[in-house]
VEXDREN-2710 file (C-alpha; in Angstrom, 1 decimal):
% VEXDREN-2710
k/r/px/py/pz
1/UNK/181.5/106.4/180.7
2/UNK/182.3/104.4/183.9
3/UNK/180.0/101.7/181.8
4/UNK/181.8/101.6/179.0
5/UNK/185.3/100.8/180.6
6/UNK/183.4/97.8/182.5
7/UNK/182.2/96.3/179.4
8/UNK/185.8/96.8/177.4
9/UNK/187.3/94.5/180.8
10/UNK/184.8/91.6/180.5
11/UNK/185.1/91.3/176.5
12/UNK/188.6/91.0/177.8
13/UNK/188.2/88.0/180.0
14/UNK/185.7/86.1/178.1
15/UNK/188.3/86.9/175.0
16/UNK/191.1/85.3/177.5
17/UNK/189.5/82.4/178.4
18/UNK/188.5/81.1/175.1
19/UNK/192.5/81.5/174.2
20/UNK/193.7/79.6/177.3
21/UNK/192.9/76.0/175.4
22/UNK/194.1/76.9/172.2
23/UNK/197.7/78.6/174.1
24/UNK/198.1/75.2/176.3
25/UNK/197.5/73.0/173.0
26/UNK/200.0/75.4/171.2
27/UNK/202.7/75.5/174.1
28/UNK/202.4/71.2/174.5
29/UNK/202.7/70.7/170.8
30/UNK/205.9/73.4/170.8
31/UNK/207.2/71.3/173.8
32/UNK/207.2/67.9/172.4
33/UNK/208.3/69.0/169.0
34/UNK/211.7/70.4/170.5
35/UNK/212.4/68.7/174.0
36/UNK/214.0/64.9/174.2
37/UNK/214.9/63.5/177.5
38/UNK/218.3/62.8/177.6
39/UNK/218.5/58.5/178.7
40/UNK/222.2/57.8/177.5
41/UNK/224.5/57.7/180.1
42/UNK/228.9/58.2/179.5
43/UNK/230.2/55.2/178.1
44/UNK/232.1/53.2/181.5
45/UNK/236.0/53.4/181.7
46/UNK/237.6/50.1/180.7
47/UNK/241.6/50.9/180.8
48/UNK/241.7/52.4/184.5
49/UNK/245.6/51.7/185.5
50/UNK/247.6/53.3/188.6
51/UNK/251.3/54.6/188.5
52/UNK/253.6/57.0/190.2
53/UNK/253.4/55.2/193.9
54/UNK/255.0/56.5/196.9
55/UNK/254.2/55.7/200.4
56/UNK/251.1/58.2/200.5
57/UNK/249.9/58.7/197.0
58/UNK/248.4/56.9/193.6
59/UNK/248.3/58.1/190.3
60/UNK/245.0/57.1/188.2
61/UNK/245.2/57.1/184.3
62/UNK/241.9/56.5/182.1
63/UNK/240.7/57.7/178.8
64/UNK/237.6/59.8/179.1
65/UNK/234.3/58.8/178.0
66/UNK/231.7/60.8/176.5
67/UNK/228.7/62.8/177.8
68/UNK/226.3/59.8/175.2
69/UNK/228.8/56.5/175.0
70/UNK/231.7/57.8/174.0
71/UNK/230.3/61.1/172.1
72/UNK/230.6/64.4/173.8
73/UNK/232.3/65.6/176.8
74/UNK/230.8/63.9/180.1
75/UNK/230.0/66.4/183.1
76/UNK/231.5/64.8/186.3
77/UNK/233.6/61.7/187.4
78/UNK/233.2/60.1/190.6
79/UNK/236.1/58.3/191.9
80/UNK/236.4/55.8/194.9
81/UNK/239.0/53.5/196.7
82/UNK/239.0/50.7/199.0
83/UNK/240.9/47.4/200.2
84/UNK/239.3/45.1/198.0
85/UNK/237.9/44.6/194.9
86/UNK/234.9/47.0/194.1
87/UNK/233.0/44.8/191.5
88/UNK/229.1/45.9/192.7
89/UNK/227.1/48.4/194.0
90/UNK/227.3/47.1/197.4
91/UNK/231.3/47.5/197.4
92/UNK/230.6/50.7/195.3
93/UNK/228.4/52.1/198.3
94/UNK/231.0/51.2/200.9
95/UNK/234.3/52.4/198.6
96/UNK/235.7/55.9/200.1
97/UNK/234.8/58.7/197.8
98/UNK/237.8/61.1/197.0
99/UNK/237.4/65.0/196.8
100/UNK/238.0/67.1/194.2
101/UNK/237.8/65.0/191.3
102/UNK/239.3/66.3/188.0
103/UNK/236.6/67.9/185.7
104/UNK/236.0/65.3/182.3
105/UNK/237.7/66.2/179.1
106/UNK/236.4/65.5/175.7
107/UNK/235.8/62.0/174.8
108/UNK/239.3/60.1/173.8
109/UNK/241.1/62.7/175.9
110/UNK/244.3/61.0/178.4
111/UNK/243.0/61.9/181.9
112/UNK/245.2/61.5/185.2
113/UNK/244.1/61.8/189.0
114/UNK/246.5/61.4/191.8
115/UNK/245.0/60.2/195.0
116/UNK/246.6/61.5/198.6
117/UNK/246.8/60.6/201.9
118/UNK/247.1/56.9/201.6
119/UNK/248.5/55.0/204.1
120/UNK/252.0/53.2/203.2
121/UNK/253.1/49.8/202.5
122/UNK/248.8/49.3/202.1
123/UNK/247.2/47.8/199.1
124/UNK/244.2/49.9/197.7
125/UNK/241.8/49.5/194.7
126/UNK/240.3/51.6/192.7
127/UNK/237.2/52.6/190.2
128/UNK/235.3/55.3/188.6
129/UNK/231.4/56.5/187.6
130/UNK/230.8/59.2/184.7
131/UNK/227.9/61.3/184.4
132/UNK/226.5/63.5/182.0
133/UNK/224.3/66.9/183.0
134/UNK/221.3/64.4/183.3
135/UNK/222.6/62.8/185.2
136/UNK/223.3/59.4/183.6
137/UNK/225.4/57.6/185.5
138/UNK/227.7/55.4/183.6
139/UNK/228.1/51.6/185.2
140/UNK/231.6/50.9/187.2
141/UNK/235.2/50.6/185.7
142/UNK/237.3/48.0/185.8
143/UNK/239.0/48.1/189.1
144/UNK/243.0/47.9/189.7
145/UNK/244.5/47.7/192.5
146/UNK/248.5/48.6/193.9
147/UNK/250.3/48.6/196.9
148/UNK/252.2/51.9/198.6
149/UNK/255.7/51.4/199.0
150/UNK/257.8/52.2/202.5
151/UNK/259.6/55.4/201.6
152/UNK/259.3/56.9/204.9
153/UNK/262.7/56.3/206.8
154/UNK/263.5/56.1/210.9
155/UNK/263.6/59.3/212.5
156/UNK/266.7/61.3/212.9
157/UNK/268.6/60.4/216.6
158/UNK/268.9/63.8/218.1
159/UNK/269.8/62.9/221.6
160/UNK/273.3/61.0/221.4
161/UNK/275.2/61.2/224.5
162/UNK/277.5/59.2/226.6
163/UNK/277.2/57.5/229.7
164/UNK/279.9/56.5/231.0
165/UNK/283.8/56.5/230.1
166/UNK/287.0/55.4/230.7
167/UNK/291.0/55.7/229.4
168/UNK/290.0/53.3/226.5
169/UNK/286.2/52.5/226.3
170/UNK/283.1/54.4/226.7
171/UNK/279.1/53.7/226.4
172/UNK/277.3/55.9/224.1
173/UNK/273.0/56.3/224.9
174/UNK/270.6/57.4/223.0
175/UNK/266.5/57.1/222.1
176/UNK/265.4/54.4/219.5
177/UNK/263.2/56.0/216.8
178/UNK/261.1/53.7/214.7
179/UNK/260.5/52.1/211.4
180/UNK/258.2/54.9/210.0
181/UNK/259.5/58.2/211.9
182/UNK/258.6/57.2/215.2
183/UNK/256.4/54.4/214.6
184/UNK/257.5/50.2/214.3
185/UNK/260.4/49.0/215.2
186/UNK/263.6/49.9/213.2
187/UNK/266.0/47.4/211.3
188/UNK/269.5/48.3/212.4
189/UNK/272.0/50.9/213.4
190/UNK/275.0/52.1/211.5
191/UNK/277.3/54.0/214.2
192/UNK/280.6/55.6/213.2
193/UNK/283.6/57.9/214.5
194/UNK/285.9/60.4/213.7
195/UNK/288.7/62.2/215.2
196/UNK/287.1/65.3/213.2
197/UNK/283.3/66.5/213.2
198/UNK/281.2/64.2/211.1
199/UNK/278.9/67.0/209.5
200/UNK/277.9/65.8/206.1
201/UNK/277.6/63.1/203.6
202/UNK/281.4/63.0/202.9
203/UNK/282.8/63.1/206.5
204/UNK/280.5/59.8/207.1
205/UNK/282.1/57.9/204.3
206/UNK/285.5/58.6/205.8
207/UNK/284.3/57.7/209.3
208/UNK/285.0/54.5/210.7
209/UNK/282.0/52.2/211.5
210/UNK/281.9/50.4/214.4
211/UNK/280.6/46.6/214.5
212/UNK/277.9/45.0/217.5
213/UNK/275.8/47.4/217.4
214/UNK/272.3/46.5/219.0
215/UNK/269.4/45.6/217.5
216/UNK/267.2/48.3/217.2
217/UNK/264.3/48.4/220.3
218/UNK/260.8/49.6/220.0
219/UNK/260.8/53.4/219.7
220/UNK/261.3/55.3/223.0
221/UNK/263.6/52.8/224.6
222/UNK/267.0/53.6/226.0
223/UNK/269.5/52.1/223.5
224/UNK/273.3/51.1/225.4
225/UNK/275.8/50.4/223.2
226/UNK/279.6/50.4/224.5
227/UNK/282.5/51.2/222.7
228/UNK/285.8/49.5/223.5
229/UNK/289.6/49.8/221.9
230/UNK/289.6/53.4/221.9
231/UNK/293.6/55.1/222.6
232/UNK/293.2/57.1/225.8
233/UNK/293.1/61.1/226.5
234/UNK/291.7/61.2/223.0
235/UNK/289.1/63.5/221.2
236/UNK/286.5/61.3/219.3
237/UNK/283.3/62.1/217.4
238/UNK/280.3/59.9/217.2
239/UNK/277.2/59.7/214.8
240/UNK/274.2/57.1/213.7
241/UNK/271.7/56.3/211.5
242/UNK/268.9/54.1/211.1
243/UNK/267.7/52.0/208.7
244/UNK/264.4/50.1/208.5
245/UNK/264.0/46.9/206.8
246/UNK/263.6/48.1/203.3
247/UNK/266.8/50.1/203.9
248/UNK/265.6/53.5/203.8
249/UNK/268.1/54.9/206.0
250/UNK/267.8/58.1/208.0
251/UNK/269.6/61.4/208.4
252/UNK/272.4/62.2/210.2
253/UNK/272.4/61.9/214.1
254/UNK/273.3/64.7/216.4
255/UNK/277.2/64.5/216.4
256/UNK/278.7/64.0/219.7
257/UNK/281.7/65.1/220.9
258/UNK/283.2/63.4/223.6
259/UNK/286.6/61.5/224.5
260/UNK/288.5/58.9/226.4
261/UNK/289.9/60.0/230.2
262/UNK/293.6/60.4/230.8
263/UNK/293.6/58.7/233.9
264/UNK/291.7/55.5/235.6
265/UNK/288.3/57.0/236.7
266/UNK/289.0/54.2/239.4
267/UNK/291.5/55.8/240.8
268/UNK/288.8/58.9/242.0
269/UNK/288.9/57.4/245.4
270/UNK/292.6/57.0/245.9
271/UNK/293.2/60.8/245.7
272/UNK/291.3/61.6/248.7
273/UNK/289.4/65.1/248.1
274/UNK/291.0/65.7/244.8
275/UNK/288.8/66.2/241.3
276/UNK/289.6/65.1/238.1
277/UNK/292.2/68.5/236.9
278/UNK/294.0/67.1/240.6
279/UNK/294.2/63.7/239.1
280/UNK/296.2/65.0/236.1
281/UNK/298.3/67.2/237.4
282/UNK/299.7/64.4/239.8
283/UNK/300.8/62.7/236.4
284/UNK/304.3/63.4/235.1
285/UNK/303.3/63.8/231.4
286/UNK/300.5/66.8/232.8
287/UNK/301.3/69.6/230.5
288/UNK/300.6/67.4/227.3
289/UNK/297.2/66.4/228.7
290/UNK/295.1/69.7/227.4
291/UNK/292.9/69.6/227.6
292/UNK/290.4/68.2/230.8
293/UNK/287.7/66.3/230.5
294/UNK/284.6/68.0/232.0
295/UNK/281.1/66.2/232.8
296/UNK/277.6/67.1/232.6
297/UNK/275.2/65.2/234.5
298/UNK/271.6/66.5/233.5
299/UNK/268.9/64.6/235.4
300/UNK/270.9/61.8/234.3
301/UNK/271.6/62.2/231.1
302/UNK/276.0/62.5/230.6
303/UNK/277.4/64.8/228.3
304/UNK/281.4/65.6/228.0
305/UNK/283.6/68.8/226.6
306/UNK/286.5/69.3/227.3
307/UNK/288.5/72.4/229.4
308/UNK/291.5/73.7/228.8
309/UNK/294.2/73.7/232.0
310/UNK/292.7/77.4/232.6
311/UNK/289.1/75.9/232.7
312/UNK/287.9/77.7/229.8
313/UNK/285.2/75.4/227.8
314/UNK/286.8/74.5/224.4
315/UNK/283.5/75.0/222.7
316/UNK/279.7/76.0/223.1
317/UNK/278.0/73.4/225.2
318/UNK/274.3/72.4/224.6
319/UNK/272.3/69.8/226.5
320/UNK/268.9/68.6/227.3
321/UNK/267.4/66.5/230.0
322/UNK/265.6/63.4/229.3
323/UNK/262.0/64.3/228.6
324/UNK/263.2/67.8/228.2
325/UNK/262.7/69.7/231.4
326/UNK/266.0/71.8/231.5
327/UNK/267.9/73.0/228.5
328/UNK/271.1/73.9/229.6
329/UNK/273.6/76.4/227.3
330/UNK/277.2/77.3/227.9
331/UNK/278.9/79.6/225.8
332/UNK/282.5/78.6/224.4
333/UNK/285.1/80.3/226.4
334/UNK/283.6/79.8/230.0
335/UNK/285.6/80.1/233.0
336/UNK/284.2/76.6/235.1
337/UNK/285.2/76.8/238.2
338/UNK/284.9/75.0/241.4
339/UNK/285.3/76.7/244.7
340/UNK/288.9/76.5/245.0
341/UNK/289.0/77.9/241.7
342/UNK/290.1/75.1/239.9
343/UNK/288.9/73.7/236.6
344/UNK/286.0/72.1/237.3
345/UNK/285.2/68.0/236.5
346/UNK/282.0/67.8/236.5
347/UNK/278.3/69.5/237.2
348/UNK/275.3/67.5/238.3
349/UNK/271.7/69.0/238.2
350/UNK/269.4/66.9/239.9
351/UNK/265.5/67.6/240.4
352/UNK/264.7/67.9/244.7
353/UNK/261.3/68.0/245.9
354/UNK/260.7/71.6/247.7
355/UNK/263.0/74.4/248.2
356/UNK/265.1/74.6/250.7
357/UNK/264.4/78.2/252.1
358/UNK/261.2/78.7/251.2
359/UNK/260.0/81.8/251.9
360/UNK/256.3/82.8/253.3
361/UNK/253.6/83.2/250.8
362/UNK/255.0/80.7/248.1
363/UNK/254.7/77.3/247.2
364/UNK/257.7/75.5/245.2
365/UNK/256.7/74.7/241.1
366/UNK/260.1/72.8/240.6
367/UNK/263.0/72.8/242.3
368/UNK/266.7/71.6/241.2
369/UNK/270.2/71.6/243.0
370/UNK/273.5/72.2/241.0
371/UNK/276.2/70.5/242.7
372/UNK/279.0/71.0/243.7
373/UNK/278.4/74.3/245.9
374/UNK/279.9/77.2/245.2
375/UNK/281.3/76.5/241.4
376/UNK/281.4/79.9/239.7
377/UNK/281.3/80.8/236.0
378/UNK/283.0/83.3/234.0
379/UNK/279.9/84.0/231.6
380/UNK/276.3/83.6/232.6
381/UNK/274.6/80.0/231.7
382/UNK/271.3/80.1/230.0
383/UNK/268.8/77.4/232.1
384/UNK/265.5/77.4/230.1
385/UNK/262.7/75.2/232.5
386/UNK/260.1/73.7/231.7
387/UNK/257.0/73.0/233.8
388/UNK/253.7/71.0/234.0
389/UNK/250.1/72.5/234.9
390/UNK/250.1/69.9/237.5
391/UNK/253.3/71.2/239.3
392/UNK/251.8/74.5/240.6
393/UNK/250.7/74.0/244.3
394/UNK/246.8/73.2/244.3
395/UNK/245.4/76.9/245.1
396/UNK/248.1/79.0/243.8
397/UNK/248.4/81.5/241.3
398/UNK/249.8/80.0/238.2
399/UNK/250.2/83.3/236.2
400/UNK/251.8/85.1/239.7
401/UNK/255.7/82.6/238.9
402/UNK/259.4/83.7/240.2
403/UNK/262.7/82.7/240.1
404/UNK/264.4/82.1/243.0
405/UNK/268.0/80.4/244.3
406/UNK/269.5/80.7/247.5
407/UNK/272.4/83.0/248.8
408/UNK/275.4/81.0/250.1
409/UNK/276.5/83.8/252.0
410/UNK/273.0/84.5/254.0
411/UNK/271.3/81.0/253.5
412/UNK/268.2/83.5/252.2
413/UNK/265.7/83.0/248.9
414/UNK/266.7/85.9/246.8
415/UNK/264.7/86.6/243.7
416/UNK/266.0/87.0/240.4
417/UNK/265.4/87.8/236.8
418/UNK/264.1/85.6/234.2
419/UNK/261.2/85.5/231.5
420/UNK/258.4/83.3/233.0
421/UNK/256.0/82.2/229.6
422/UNK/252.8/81.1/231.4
423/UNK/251.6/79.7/227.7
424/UNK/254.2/77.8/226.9
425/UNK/255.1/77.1/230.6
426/UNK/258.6/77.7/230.5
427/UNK/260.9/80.1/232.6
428/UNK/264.2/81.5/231.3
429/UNK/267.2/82.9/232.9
430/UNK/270.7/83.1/233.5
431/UNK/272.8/81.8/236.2
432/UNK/276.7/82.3/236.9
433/UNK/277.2/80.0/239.9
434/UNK/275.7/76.9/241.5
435/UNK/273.3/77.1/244.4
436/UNK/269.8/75.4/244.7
437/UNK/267.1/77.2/242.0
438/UNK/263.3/77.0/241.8
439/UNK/260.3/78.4/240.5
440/UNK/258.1/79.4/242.8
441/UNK/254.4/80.7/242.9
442/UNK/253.0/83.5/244.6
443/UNK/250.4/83.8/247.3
444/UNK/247.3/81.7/247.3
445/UNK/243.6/82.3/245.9
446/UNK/241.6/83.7/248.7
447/UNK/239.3/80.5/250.2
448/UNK/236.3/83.2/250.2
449/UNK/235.1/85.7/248.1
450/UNK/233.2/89.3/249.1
451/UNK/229.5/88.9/247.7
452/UNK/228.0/92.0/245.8
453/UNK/224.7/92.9/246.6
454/UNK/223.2/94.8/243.8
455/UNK/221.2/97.9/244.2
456/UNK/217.4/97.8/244.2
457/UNK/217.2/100.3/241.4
458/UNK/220.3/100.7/239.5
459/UNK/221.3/104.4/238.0
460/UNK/222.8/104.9/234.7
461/UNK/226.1/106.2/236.0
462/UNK/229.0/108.1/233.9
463/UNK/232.6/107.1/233.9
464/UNK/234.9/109.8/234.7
465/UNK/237.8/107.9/234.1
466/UNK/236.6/107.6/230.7
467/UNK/237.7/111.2/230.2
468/UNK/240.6/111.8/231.9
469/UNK/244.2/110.6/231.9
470/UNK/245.5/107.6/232.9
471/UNK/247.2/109.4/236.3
472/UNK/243.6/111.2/236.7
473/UNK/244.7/114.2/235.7
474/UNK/243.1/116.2/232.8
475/UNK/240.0/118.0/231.2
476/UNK/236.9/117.3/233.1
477/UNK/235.0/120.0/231.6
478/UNK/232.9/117.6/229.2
479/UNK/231.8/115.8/232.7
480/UNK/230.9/119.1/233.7
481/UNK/229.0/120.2/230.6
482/UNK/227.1/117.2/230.3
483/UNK/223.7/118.4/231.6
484/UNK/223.8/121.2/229.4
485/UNK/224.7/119.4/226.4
486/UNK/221.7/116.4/227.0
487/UNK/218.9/119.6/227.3
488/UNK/220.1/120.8/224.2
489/UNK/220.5/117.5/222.3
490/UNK/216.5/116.7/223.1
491/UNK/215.5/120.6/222.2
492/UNK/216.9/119.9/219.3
493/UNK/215.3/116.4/218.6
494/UNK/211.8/117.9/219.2
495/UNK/212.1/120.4/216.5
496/UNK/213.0/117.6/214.1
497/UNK/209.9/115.6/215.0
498/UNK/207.8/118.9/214.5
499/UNK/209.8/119.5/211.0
500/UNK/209.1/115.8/210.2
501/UNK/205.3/115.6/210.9
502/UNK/204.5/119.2/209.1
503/UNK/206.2/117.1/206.4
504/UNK/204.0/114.3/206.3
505/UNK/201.0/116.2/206.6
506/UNK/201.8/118.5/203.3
507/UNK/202.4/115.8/201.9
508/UNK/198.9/113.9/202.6
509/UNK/197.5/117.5/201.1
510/UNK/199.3/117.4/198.3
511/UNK/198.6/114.0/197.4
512/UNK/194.8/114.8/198.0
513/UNK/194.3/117.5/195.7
514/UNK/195.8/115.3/193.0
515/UNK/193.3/112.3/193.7
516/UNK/190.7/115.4/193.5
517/UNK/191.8/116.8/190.4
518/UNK/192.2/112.8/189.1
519/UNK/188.9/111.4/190.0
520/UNK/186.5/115.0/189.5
521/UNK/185.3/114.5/193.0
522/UNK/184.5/118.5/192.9
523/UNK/182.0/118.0/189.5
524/UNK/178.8/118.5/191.2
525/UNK/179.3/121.1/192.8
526/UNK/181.1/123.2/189.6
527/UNK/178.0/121.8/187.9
528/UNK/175.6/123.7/189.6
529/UNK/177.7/127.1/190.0
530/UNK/178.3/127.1/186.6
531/UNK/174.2/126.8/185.8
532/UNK/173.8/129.8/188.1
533/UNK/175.1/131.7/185.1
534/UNK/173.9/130.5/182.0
535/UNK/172.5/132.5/179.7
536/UNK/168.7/131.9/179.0
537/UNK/168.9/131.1/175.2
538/UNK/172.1/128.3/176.3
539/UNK/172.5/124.7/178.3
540/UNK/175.0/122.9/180.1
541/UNK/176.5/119.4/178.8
542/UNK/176.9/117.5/181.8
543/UNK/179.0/114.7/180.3
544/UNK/181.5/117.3/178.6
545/UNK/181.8/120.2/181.2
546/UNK/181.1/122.5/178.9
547/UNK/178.1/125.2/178.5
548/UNK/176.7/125.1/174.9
549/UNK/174.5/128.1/173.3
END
């Protein structure tokens, strides 16, 4: 039998291999009869125009070719810009490819791209490849070119401030921005005032404008610009904008409230000792003089609002230090007070180099004196600080910061509350009188460090905090249970590995006696026990397993 099946399997190979040519002549004939090779590439774009400019974008508008000529619907576009003319491959090569290219439509169909992130007042040119599923590339379009407009006006001013003032004049400060946000030099200024707040579009038409204004500086300069004719003890309200030189004009500035004095500031050092609410009340006409003049002197930078006779600040009070390092906020309805108690005429902050009454085990972060001494206020003042990496003492602890100001009663450093934000590197906190206030950083890094010798042989060791409280209180009777618990977890694991092998070896059995059964490995043997009982008149077919009389 065996025989047989080996003869039935090489009829079938020699019957295979005298197929194989007549399959492969078959197949190459099927092939060639229903395959073409696609060699006509999309028809190339000839009426490529641009519209819809703004200072970063360019609209594209084509009709679409087809995936042969102009038949079909063409599988991708590939479009390019550059700063000149893209008439070859070379320039092709060298264009800047954009992403995201819209998907072809049929052929004939109105397509549109907008291209983003251009650069304004630039001139750009542009051109397009089609291809089909080949791909066939199609050759260049033509290749137009347009400028981006300046649509991108001068920055808003949001820093306005005065510097200096008298009965009828005053000088007004503030940062040039530039021609494109912050960048380039602006055009011109357009400054105006009010006797009311100038908030919106319609308060600045019925402002008056002011003529001389300077010519605008490169951006970050200090800009000067002095007002004069103004009618004295008088409430006034100031405001800019920018233009550049295509007059796209900016936003509103900051408004700034501010106002002539009702005296001659020269006249400070006549009154021997006196402050500016002194200066007024030794004028006749006092009572109709509401309300005071009261001065800000941030690092430098001037800001007025008035007080009434009772000192109280007429509204809230906002200001920021050049660079911004201090923001300074007083709430409307202050009590500012000097030591006498009197309405007080001005405040100056100024930056000093260590503090004063250091105490041991801290270095100074920044330090700043409020002057005069003494002056009290009614509601707290928010002071929000900012500080550099670079001003924490070299071997301090940045992330270990205080507040501190000094008592004007002891002379001592007395901490105080505040939110120190180590990311952002600010402190805030609240202050109702003036003294001399730092930040200051705790004790040093250690110079040296204890050294760790590992053990020779390290031992697994078990946590106990791990299962326990916080305050070390609670159950520790799974620590104590845990040698228990590991003797029966492996008991347990052995029987498994027992179950599992008795498993693998009935199955070997099992899948022996079927290979026995399969393959009549046994025949032999049944063979000859089955001729120990034959009759004498019968015989046995080997070939059938049968006995046959």
């Amino acid at each position: 039998m065996g025989c047989g099946w080996i003869k039935f399997g090489l009829c079938m190979i020699v019957i295979v291999v005298c197929l194989i040519p007549t399959i492969a002549m078959a197949g190459a004939q099927g092939v060639s009869g229903s395959f073409e090779v696609d060699t006509t590439p999309p028809a190339a774009i000839n009426d490529l125009t641009v519209g819809n400019i703004t200072g970063t974008t360019i609209t594209l508008y084509w009709t679409a070719p087809g995936d042969d000529n102009n038949v079909g619907n063409a599988s991708y576009y590939d479009i390019r810009y550059s700063n000149i003319v893209i008439t070859n491959e070379a320039e092709w090569d060298a264009a800047i490819q954009v992403a995201n290219e819209t998907t072809p439509q049929p052929a004939g169909t109105s397509e549109q791209f907008t291209i983003q992130g251009l650069n304004i007042e630039t001139i750009y040119y542009f051109v397009i490849k089609t291809a089909d599923t080949f791909p066939n590339w199609s050759n260049l379009s033509n290749s137009p070119g347009a400028m981006t407009i300046d649509d991108v006006p001068p920055a808003v001013i949001s820093d306005l401030s005065i510097k200096t003032f008298s009965m009828n004049s005053l000088t007004l400060v503030w940062t040039a921005p530039g021609d494109n946000n912050n960048l380039g030099n602006a055009t011109q200024y357009d400054v105006r005032y009010s006797y009311t707040r100038i908030k919106n579009a319609n308060d600045w038409g019925n402002a008056t404008r002011l003529s001389g204004e300077p010519l605008p500086k490169p951006p970050g300069s200090l800009e000067n610009f002095m007002v004069s004719g103004l009618r004295p003890c008088t409430t006034y309200y100031f405001a800019i904008k920018t233009a550049d030189k295509v007059a796209n004009w900016s936003l509103l500035s900051s408004n700034l409230k501010t106002g002539t004095g009702c005296f001659d500031p020269n006249m400070i050092n006549i009154v021997d000792g006196n402050n500016v609410s002194d200066i007024n009340n030794v004028n006749d006409e006092s009572e109709e003089m509401e309300p005071l003049l009261f001065r800000l002197d941030l690092l430098g930078r001037i800001t007025f609002e008035y007080l009434n006779l009772d000192g109280e600040l007429q509204q809230d009070m906002r200001a920021t230090s050049p660079g911004g390092s201090i923001t300074l906020s007083i709430r409307e309805g202050t009590k500012l007070l000097d030591s006498d108690g009197k309405p007080l005429s001005e405040l100056r902050i100024t930056r000093i180099s260590d503090h004063p009454s250091l105490p041991h085990g801290f270095g100074t972060v920044v330090a700043y004196d409020f002057e005069p001494n003494q002056c009290n206020f009614s509601f707290p003042i928010k002071m929000v600080i900012k500080y550099e990496k670079g001003d924490v003492p070299q071997g301090f602890n940045p992330a270990r910061l205080v507040i501190a100001h000094i008592d004007d009663t002891t002379g001592k450093t007395v901490l105080m509350p505040g939110v120190v934000d180590t990311f952002s590197r600010t402190v805030t906190f609240m202050i109702t009188g003036t003294s001399a206030y730092a930040i200051l950083s705790q004790a040093p890094y250690a110079i040296t460090q204890p050294v760790v010798v590992p053990p020779p042989t390290p031992e697994p060791t078990i946590d106990l905090q791990a299962y326990t409280n916080n305050d070390g209180s609670g159950d520790t009777s799974i620590v104590d249970n845990l040698g228990f618990g590991l003797l029966l977890g492996i008991g347990v694991g052995i029987l498994v590995l027992i179950a599992v092998l008795v498993g693998i070896g009935g199955g070997i059995l099992f899948l022996g006696g079927l290979l026995y059964r399969r393959f009549d490995w046994g025949m032999p043997m049944r063979a000859k026990s089955k001729r120990n009982r034959i009759r004498e008149d019968s015989w046995y077919d080997d070939e059938d397993d049968i006995f046959v009389d």
